[in-house]
N, C-alpha and C positions, 0 to 999 in steps of 0.2 A: 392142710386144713380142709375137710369138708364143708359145702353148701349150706345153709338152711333147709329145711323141709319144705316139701313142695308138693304140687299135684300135680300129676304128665298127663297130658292129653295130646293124640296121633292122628288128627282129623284125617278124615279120607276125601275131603275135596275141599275148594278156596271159600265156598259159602259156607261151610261148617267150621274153619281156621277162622274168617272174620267175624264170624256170630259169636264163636270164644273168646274174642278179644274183646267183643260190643257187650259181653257179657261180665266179664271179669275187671276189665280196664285198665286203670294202672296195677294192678295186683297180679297184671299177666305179662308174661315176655314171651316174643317169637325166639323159632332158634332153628337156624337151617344146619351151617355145618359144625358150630359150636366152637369155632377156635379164637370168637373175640368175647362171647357170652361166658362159655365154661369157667375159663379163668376169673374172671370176673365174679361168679358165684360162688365157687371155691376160696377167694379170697374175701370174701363176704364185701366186696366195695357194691355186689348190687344185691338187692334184695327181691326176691318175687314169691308168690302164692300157686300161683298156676304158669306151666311151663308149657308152650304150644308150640310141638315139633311136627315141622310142614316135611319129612322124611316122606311120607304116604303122595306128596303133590310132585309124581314123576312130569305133569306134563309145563311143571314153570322147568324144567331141569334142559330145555332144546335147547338148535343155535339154527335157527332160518333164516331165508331170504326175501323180503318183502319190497317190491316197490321200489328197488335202489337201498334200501336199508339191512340194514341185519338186525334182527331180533332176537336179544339175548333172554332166557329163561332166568329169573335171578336164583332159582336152584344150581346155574349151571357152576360147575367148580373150577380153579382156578385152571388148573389141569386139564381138563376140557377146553378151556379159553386157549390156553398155552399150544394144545395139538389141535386144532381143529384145523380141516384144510380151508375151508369158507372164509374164518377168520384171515388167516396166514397170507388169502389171495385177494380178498376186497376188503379186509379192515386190519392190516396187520399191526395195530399200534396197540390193538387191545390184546393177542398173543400176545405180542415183545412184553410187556407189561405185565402180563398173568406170570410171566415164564420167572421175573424178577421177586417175584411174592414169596415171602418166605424160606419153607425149604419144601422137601419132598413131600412132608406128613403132610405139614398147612397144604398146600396145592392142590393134595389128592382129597383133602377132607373140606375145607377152605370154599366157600363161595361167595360170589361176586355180588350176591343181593348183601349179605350179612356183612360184608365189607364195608360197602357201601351205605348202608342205615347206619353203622355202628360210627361210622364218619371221624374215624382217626384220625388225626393230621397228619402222621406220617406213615397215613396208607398209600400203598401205588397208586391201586386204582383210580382213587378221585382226579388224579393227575390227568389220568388218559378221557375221561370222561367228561372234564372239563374242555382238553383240547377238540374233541370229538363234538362237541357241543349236544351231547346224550341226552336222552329224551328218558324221566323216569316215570312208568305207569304204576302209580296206587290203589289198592282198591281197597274200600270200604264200603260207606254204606249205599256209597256210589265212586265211579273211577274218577279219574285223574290224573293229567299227565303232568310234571314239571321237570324245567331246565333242570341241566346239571349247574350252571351258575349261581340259581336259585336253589338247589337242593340241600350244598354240603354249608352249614350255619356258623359254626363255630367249633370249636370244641368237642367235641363227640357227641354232636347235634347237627340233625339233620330234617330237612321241611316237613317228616311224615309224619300225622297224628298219630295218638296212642293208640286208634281204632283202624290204623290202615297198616297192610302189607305191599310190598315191595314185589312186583310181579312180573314185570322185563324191564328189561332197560334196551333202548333203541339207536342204533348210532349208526351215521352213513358210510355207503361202501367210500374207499379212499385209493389214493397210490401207493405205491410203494415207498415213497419218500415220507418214511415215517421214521421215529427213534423216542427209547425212552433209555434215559441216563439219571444212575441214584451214588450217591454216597450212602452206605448201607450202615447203619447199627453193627459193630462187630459182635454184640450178643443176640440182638433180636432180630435182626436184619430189615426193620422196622428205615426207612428213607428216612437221615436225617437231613438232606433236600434231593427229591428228585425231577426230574424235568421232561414229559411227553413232548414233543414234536409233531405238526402234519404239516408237511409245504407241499404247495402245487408249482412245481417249477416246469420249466420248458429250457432244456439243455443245463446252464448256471446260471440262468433268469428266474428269479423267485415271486410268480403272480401274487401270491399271496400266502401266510402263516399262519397257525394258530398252535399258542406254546400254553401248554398247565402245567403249574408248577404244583410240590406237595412237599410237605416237613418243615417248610420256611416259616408258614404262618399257621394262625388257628385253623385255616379250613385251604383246601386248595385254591387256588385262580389264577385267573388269567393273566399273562404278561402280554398286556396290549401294549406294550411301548416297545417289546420288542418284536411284536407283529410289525408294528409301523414301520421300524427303519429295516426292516426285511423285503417289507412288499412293494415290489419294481427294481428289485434290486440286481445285481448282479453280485453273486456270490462268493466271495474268494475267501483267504482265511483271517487278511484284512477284517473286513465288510463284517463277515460274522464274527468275531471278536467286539466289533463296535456295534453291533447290536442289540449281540448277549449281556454287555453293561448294561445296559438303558434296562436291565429286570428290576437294578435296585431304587428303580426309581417308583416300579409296581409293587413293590416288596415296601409297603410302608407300614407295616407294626410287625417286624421278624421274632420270632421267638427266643425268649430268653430262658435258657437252660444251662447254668456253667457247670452242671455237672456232665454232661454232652456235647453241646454247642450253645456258644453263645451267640447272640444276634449279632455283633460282625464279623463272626465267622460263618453263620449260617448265609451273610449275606455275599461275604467271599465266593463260598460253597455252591450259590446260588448263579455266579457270574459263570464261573470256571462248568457247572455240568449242564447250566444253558449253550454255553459252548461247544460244549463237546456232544451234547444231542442233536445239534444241530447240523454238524458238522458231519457226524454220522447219518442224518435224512437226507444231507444233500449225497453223498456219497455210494 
């Protein structure tokens, strides 16, 4: 099936991409690498007038270092995320995570802004973005920054007006003791629960957690209850079995799908790869 008919436009900087959208409105879509939009056009579930491809904005596409932070470009592609060494040595939860996204094609064409707005539920990234507590910068007709807590809404909805673009995303440098763990889609490879990890430990003393979860529910979040019985902990395979329970107690509206997974088995799903991502950070 072909799209509808449309109008392409290739701005060459970020003030000429938001004037298009301030101009056009709903009647426009952004579209970085095109692997959550295209389909979606092709199969006519969305419809648009005017198509505004940010290809020309090489300078959202970096990955630097600011401040203690890492500054993601939301051009940058999954593949990029995946091999960077910056990533890999001060924030490796978000490589582990890119490395997991689909397959080869997605990765190489695939970016992390367009993931992230398109706000799948059973996309990776929100997972790791959540646990990273990432910072997303908007611009419009003025900036703005929001939580990732506050960004991914629902359903394939996310905080950003129709008049704003998605331009880094900001998350802090971390340890080593990171992991992210998915039950994959055996057609789409789409998480149908996967589970980030970042613990700050000292030997098998665990100061403190932060776990995001994604696929379980309508949008990703946080498993503060298994923060809780993690932090001051002492680690064993005990300890983290009995903590990785306590998700289903943050897991309270789990997705019901019986053609894939149903809600008590997403919720099984959800015990079993908090476990085991965890168990891999401490490791």
């Amino acid at each position: 099936m072909f799209s509808e008919s449309f109008e392409y436009h290739a701005p060459s900087s970020l003030q000429e991409a938001v004037g298009l959208l301030g101009q056009y409105g709903d009647d426009a879509k952004v579209i970085s690498g095109g692997m959550s939009l295209i389909p979606l056009m092709k199969l006519r579930l969305t419809s648009i007038t005017h198509l505004i491809d940010l290809r020309n904005l090489s300078d959202l596409e970096g990955i630097s270092e600011a401040g203690g932070n890492i500054v993601i470009g939301a051009r940058a592609t999954h593949h990029s995320l995946e091999s960077s060494s910056l990533l890999q040595s001060k924030c490796p939860l978000v490589a582990q995570t890119a490395a997991r996204v689909g397959d080869v094609q997605v990765r190489n064409k695939g970016t992390i802004g367009g993931s992230l707005v398109h706000a799948d539920p059973a996309a990776d990234l929100p997972a790791a973005m959540v646990a990273l507590d990432a910072q997303m910068t908007l611009s419009g007709k003025s900036e703005r920054t929001v939580a990732a807590k506050d960004f991914f809404v629902d359903v394939m909805t996310s905080s950003i007006n129709a008049d704003e673009i998605l331009t880094k995303i900001t998350v802090p440098a971390t340890g080593k003791n990171t992991a992210y763990f998915k039950m994959s889609h055996p057609a789409s490879g789409f998480a149908m629960v996967g589970v980030a990890v970042v613990l700050e430990m000292s030997g098998n003393s665990c100061s403190s957690a932060r776990i995001g979860v994604t696929g379980a529910s309508s949008a990703a979040f946080r498993a503060s209850s298994v923060e809780g019985a993690l932090a001051g902990q002492t680690l064993d395979a005990a300890k983290i079995k009995e903590a990785a329970a306590q998700v289903a107690s943050d897991l309270k509206e789990p997705l019901e799908d019986p053609l894939n997974a149903g809600a008590e088995y997403r919720v099984q799903l959800a015990k079993v790869y908090t476990e085991r991502a965890i168990s891999a950070a401490v490791g």
